[in-house]
C-alpha positions as CSV (number, residue, x, y, z in Angstrom):
1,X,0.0,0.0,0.0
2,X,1.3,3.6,-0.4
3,X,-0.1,6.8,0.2
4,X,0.0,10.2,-1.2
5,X,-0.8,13.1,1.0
6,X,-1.9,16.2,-0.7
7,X,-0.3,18.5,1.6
8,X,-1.8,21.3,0.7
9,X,-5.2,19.5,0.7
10,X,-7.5,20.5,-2.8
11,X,-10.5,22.1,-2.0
12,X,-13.6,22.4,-3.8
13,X,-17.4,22.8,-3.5
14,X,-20.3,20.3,-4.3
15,X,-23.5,21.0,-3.5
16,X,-26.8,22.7,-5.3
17,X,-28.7,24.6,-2.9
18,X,-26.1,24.7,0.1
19,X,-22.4,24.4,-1.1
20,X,-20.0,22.4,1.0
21,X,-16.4,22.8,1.0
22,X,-14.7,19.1,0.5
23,X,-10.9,18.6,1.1
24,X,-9.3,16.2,-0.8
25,X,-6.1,14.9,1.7
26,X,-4.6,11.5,0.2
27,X,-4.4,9.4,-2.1
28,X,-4.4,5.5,-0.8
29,X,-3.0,2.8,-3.4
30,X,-3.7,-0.2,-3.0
31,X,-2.4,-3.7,-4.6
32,X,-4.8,-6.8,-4.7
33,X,-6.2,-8.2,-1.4
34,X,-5.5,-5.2,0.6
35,X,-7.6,-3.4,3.0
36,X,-7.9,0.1,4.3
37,X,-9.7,0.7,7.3
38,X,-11.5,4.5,8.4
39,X,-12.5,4.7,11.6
40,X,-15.1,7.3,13.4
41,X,-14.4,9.1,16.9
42,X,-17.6,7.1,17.3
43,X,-15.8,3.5,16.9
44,X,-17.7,3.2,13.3
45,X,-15.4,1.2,11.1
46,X,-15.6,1.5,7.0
47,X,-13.3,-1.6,5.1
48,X,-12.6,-0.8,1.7
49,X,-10.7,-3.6,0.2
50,X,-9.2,-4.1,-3.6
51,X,-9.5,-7.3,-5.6
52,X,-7.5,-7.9,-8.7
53,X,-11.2,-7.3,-10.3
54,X,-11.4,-3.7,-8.4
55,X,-12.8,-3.1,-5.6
56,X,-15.1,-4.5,-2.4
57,X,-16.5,-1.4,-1.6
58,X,-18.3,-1.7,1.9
59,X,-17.9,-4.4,4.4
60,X,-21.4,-7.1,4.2
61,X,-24.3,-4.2,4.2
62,X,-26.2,-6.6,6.3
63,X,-23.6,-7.9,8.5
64,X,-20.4,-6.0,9.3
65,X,-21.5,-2.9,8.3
66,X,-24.4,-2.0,10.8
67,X,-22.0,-3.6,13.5
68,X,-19.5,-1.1,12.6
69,X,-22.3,1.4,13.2
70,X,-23.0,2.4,9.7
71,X,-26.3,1.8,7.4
72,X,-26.0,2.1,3.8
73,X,-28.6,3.9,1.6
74,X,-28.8,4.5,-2.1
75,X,-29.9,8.0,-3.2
76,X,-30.0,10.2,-6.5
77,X,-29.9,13.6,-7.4
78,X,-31.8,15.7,-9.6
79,X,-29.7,14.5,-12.5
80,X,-30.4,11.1,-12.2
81,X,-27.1,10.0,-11.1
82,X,-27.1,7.7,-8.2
83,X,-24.8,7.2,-5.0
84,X,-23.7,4.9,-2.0
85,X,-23.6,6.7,1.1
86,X,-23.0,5.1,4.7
87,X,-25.3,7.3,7.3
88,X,-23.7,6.8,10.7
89,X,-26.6,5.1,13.2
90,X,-28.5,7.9,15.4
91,X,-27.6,10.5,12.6
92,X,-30.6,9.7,10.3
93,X,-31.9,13.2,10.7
94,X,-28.9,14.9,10.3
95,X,-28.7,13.0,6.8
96,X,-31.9,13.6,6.0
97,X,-31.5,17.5,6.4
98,X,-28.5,17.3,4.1
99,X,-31.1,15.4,2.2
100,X,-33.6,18.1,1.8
101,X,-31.0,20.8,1.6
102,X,-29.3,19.4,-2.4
103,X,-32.5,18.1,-3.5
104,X,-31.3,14.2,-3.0
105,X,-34.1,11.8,-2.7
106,X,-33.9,8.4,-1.1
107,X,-34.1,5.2,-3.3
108,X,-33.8,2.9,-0.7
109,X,-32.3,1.6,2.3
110,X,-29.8,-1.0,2.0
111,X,-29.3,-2.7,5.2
112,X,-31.9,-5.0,5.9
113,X,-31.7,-8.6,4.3
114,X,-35.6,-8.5,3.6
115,X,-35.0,-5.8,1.4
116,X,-31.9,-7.0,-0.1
117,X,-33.8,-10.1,-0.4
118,X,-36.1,-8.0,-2.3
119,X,-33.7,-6.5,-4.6
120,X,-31.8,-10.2,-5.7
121,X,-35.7,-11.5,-6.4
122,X,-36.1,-8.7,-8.9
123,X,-32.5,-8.3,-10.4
124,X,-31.7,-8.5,-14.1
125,X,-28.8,-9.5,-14.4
């Protein structure tokens, strides 16, 4: 593994209706069958692990995952593009604020075998 900081961090702005300031500080490089680990204050843990295929992007969204603390939630914007995000438990509101404030919509919650269930009924692969 090697990283790159970016010392001084980039900085830039994403947002529609509220901009927010993001800092980009590293770059992490990873070689096949590694595993970088980002911890919260709040002991949440977040795996990312690459595969000579790419990438395992979150730990089991129905195992590991809410154990670590974390719940993972599909949204989209108002261009139709779609995103993972990882909404730390007991900060639902707080994401759901940020939510309201770009316009983002939920598609659906992703940590609950039932629904996942749902989903692999229904896929088209």
């Amino acid at each position: 593994m090697d990283i790159t900081l970016t010392d001084p961090p980039r900085s830039f702005e994403v947002g529609i209706k509220h901009k927010i300031k993001l800092q980009d500080c590293a770059s992490v490089y990873l070689k096949p069958n590694e595993q970088v680990t980002f911890k919260t204050e709040s002991s949440g843990e977040y795996d990312v692990v690459r595969k000579s295929w790419g990438f395992y992007a979150t730990p089991s969204l129905n195992g590991r995952l809410p154990q670590f603390g974390l719940r993972a939630v599909l949204i989209k914007n108002t261009f139709d593009k779609y995103f993972l995000c990882l909404v730390e438990q007991g900060c639902e509101a707080d994401f759901q604020t940020y939510l309201e404030s770009d316009r983002l919509k939920i598609v659906c919650w992703l940590d609950s075998t039932s629904q996942l269930q749902q989903f692999e009924k229904t896929a088209l692969v």
